[in-house]
MARBA-342004 format. One line per field, with one value per residue: residue number from 1; z, x, y of N, C-alpha, C, O in turn. Coordinates in steps of 0.1 Angstrom, whole numbers, plus 2048, in hexadecimal, padded with zeros to 3 digits. Layout:
num	(NUM, ...)
n_Z	(Z, ...)
n_X	(X, ...)
n_Y	(Y, ...)
ca_Z	(Z, ...)
ca_X	(X, ...)
ca_Y	(Y, ...)
c_Z	(Z, ...)
c_X	(X, ...)
c_Y	(Y, ...)
o_Z	(Z, ...)
o_X	(X, ...)
o_Y	(Y, ...)
! end
This chain:
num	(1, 2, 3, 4, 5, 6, 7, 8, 9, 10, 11, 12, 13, 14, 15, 16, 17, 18, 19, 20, 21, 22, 23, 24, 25, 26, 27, 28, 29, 30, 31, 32, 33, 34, 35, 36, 37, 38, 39, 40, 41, 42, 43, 44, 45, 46, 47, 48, 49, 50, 51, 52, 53, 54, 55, 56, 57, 58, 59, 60, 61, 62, 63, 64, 65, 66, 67, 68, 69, 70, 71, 72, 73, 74, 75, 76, 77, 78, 79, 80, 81, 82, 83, 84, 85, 86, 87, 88)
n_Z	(D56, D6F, D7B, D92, D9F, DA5, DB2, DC2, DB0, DBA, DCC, DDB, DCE, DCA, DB8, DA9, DA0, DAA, DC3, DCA, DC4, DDE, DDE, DE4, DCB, DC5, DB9, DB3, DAD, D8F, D7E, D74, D5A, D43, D2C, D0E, D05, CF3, CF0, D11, D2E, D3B, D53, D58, D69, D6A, D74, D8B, D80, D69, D58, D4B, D5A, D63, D7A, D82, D85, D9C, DBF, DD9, DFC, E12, E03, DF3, E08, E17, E03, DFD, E16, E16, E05, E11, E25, E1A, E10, E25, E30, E1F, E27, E3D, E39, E26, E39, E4D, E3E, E3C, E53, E5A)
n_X	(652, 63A, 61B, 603, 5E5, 5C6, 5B1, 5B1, 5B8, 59C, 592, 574, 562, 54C, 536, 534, 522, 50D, 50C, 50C, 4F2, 4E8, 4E4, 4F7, 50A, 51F, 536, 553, 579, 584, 597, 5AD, 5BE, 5D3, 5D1, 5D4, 5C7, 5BC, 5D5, 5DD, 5E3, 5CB, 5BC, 5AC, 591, 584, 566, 54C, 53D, 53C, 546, 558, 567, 573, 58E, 580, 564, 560, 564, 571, 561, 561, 561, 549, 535, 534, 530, 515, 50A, 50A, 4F6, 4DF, 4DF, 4DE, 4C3, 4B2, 4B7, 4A7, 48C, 48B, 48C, 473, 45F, 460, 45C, 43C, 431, 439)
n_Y	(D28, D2F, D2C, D35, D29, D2F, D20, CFD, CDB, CC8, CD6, CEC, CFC, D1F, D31, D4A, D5D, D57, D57, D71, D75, D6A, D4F, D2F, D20, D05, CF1, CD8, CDC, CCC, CCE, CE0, CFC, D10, D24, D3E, D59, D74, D80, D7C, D67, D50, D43, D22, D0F, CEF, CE1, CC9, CCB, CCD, CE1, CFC, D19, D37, D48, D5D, D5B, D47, D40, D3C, D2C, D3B, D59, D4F, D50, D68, D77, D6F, D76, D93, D96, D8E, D9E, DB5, DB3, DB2, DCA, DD7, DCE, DD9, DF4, DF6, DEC, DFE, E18, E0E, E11, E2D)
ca_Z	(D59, D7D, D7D, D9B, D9D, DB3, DB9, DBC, DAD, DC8, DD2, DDB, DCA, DCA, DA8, DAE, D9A, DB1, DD0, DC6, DC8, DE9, DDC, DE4, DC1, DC7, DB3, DB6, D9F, D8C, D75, D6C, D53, D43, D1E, D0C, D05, CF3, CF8, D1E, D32, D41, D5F, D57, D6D, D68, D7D, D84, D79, D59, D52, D4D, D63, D60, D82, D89, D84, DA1, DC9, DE8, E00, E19, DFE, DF0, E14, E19, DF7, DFD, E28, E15, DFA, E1D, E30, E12, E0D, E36, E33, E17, E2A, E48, E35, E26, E45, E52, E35, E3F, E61, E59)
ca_X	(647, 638, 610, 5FE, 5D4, 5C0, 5AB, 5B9, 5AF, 590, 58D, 567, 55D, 542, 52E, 539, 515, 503, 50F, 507, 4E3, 4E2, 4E7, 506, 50D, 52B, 53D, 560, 57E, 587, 5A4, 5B4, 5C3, 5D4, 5D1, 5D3, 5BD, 5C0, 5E3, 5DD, 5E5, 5BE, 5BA, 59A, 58A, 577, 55F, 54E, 532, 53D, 546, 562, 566, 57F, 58C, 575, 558, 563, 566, 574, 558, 55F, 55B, 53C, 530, 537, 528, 509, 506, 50C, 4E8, 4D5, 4DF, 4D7, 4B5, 4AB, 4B7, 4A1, 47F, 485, 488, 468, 459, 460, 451, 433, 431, 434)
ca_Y	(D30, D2A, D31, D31, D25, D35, D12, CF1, CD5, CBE, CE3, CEA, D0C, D24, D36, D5F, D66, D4C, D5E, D7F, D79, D65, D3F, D29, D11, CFE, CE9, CD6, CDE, CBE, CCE, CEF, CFA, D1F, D2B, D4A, D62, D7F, D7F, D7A, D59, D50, D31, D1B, D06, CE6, CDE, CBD, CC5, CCB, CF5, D07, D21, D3D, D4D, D6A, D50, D3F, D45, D32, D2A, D4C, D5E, D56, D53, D76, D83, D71, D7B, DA0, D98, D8F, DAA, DBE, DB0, DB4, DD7, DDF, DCC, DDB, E00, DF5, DEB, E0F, E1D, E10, E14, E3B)
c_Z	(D64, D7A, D89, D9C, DAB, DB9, DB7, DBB, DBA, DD0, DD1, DDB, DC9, DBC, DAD, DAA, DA3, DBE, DD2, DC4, DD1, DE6, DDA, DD5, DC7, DBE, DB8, DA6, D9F, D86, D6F, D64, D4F, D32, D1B, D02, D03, CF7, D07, D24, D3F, D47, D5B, D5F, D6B, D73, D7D, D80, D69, D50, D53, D50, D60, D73, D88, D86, D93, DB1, DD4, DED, E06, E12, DF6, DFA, E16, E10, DFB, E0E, E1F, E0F, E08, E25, E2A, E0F, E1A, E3B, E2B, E1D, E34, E47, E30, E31, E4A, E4E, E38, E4C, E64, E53)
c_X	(63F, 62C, 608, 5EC, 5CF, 5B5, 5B3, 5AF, 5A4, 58C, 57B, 566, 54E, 541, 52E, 526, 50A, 500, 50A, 4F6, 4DE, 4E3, 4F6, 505, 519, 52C, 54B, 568, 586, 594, 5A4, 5C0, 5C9, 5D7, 5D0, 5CC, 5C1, 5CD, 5E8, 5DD, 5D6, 5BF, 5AA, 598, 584, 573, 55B, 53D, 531, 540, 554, 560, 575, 582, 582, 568, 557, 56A, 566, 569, 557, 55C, 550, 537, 52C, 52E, 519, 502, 501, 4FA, 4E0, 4D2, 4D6, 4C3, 4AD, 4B1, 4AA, 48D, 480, 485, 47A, 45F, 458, 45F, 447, 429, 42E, 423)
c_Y	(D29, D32, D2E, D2E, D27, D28, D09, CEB, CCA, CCB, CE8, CFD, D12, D30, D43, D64, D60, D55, D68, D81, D6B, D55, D3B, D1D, D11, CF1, CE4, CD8, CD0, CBF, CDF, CEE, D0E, D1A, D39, D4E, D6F, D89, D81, D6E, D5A, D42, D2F, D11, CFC, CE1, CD2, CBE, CC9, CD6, CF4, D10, D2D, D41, D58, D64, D49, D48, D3B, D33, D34, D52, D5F, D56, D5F, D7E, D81, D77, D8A, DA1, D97, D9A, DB6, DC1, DB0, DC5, DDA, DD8, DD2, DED, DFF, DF3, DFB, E13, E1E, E0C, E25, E3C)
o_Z	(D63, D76, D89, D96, DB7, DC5, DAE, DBF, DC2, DD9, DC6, DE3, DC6, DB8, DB6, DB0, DA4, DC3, DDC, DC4, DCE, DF0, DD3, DD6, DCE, DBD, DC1, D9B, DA8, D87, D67, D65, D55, D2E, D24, CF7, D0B, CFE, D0B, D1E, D4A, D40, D5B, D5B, D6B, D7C, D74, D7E, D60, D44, D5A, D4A, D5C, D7A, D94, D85, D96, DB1, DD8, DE7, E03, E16, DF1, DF8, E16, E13, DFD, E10, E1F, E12, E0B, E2A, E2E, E0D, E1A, E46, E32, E17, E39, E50, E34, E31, E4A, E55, E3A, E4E, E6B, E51)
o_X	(63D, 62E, 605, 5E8, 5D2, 5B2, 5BB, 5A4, 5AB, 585, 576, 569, 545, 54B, 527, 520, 4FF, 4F5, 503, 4EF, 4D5, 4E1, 4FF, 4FE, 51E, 524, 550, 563, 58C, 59D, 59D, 5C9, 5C5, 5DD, 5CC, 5CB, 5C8, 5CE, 5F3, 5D5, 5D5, 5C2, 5A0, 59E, 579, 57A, 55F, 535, 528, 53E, 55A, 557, 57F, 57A, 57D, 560, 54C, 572, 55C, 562, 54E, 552, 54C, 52E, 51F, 528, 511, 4F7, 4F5, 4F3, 4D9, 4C8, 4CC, 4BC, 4A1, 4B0, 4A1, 483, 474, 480, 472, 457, 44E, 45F, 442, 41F, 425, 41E)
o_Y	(D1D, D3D, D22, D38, D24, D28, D0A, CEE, CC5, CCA, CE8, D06, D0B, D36, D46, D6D, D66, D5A, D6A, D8B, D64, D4F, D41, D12, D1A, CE8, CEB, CD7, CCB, CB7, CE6, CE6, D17, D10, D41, D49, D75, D94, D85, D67, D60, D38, D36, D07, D00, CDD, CCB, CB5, CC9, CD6, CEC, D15, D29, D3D, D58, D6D, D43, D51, D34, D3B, D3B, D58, D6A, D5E, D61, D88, D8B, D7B, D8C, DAA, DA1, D9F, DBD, DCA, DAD, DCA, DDF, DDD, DD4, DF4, E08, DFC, E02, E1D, E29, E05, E2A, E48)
! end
């Protein structure tokens, strides 16, 4: 059985929940590993600072780049709709 890991290990990762509201965490992955789960085969990450991480926890640097550009944009739409609120 051939599994493939979406990080490798000395790979420098980013926190999916971190991202999502405009902050980069990053961690590196020290050691993965795959167990099962609810009769499902699940990849876990360790990190070094000390978590296990599953995949959907966890995002290459472009993409949390990307998520958090998206919370800025979001958050300079919504001052500059306020702003023209009260300008009317």
């Amino acid at each position: 059985m051939t599994v493939e890991f979406e990080f490798a290990i000395g790979e420098k990762v980013f926190l999916k929940h971190k991202a999502s509201i405009g902050l980069l965490s990053s961690s590196v992955v020290v050691s993965a590993a795959i167990f099962e789960y609810n009769g499902e085969l699940k990849k876990n990450y360790r990190t070094e600072d000390g978590f296990n991480r599953c995949d959907d926890e966890l995002l290459h640097e472009k993409d949390a780049l990307d998520i958090a550009a998206e919370y800025y944009i979001m958050q300079l739409d919504a001052v500059n709709a306020l702003r023209n609120r009260l300008e009317v």
